[in-house]
C-alpha positions in Angstrom: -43.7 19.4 -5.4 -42.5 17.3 -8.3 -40.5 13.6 -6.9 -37.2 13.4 -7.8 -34.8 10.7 -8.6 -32.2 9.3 -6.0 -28.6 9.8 -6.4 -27.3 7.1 -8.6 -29.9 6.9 -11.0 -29.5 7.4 -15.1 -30.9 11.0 -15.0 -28.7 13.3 -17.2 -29.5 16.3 -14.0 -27.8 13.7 -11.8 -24.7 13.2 -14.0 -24.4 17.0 -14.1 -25.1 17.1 -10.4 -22.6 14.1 -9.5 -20.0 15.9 -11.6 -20.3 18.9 -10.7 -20.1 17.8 -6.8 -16.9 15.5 -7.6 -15.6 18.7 -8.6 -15.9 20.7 -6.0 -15.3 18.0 -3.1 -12.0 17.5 -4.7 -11.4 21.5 -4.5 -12.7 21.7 -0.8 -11.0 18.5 0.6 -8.1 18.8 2.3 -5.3 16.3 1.2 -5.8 14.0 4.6 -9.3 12.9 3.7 -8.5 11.9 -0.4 -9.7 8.6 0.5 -13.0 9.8 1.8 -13.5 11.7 -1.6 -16.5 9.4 -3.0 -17.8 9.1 0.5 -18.1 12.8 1.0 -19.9 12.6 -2.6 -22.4 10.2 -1.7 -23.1 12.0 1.2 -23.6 15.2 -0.9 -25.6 13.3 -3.6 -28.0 12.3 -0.8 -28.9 15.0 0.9 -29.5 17.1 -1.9 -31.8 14.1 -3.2 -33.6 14.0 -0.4 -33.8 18.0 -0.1 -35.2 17.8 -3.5 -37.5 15.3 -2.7 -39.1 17.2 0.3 -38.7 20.5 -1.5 -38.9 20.0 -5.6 -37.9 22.9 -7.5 -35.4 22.9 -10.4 -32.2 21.4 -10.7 -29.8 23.3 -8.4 -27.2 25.6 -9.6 -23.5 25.2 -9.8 -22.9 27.5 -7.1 -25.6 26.1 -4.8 -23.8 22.1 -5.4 -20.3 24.0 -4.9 -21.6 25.0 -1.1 -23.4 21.6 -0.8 -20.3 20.3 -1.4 -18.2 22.5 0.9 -20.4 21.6 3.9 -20.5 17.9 3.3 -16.7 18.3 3.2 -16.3 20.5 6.7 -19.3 17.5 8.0 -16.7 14.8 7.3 -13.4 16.8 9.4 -15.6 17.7 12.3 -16.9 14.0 12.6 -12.7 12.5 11.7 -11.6 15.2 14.4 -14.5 14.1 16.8 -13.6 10.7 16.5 -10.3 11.4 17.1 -10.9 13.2 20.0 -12.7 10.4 21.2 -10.3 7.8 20.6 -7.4 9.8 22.3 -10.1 10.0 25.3 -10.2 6.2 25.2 -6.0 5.9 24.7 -5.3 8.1 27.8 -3.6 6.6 30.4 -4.5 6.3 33.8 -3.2 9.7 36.1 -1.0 7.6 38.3 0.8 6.1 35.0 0.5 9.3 33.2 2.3 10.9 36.0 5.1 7.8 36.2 5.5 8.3 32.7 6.0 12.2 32.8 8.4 11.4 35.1 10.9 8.9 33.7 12.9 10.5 31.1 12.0 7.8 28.1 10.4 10.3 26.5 12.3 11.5 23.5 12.5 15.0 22.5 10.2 14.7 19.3 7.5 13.3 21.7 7.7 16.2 24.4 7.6 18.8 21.4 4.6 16.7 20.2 2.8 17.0 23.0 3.9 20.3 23.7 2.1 21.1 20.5 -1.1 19.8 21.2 -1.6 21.2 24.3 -0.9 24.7 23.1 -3.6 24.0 20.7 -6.1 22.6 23.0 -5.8 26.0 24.7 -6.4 27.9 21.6 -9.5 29.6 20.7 -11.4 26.9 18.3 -11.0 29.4 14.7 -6.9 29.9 15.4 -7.0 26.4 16.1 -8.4 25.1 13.2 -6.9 27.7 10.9 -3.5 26.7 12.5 -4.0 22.9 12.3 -5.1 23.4 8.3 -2.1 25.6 7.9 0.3 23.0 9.5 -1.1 20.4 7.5 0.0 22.0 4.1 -2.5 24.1 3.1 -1.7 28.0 2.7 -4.0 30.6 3.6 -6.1 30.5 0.4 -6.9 26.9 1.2 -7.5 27.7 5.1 -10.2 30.5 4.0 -11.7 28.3 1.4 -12.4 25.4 3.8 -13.2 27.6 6.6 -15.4 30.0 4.7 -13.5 32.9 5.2 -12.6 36.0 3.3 -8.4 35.4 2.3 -7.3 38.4 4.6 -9.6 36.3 7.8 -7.9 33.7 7.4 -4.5 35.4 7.0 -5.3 37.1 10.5 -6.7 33.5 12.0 -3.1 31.7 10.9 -0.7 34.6 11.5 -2.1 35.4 15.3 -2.4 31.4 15.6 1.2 30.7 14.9 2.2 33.9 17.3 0.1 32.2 19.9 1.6 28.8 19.6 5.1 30.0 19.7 4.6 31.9 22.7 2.7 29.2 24.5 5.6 27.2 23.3 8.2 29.4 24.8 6.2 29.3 28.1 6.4 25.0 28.0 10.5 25.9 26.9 9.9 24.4 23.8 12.0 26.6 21.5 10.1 26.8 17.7 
């Protein structure tokens, strides 16, 4: 087992490595997290440091950063969507004034449709979810396998029977898509 250096040092491998990683973190990161871009980097440049460290062996291949990459990237939405989630948990309002505010007719439409949305999606199985959620955001279905991992035609299926899904639970709230 042969010590290697940390991320960050002067060593040409971890140039090539860091470059190679910017790369690919830009290819796998959806548009909502560009300003987590060198974060997700340094993350990626230190695990594989310390995987090499534990584990030696030559300097990885392109391919093998590529994936590094990838999963450091779908790391960083499942901890923004958890904290999310957590922080909507802590926002919620108490049943007695969620019920008072279900009730008066302040909401605007926009809002209603909102949350209409949302609950439809919290009903969803978790792969149409996300698949829909990455499709809503902008990204076609070549993005949605790429982040997800998927063959294209998967997450064709994923989006196509999420959307179906979403409009008919939709329908079912009377929310008209």
């Amino acid at each position: 087992m042969r010590d290697r250096p940390l991320a960050g040092s002067d060593s040409p491998d971890d140039a090539w490595i860091r470059s190679v990683l910017v790369d690919a973190v830009a290819r796998a990161c959806p548009r909502w997290l560009d300003t987590e871009r060198e974060d997700i980097v340094q993350t990626a440049m230190t695990k594989l440091s310390l995987h090499l460290r534990v584990h030696g062996g030559p300097t990885p291949s392109r391919a093998y950063l590529a994936r590094s990459a990838y999963h450091a990237v779908v790391d960083e939405v499942r901890r923004q969507w958890r904290r999310r989630e957590i922080v909507a948990l802590d926002d919620a309002p108490s049943p007695a004034l969620a019920d008072g505010i279900a009730r008066a007719d302040e909401r605007s439409d926009g809002t209603r449709v909102a949350h209409a949305i949302r609950d439809c999606l919290d009903g969803a199985a978790a792969p149409r979810r996300v698949a829909v959620l990455l499709y809503l955001e902008g990204r076609g279905p070549s993005e949605v396998a790429q982040v997800l991992g998927l063959v294209r035609k998967q997450a064709d299926n994923l989006v196509h029977r999420g959307l179906a899904d979403l409009r008919d639970c939709l329908r079912g709230k009377g929310v008209e898509p």
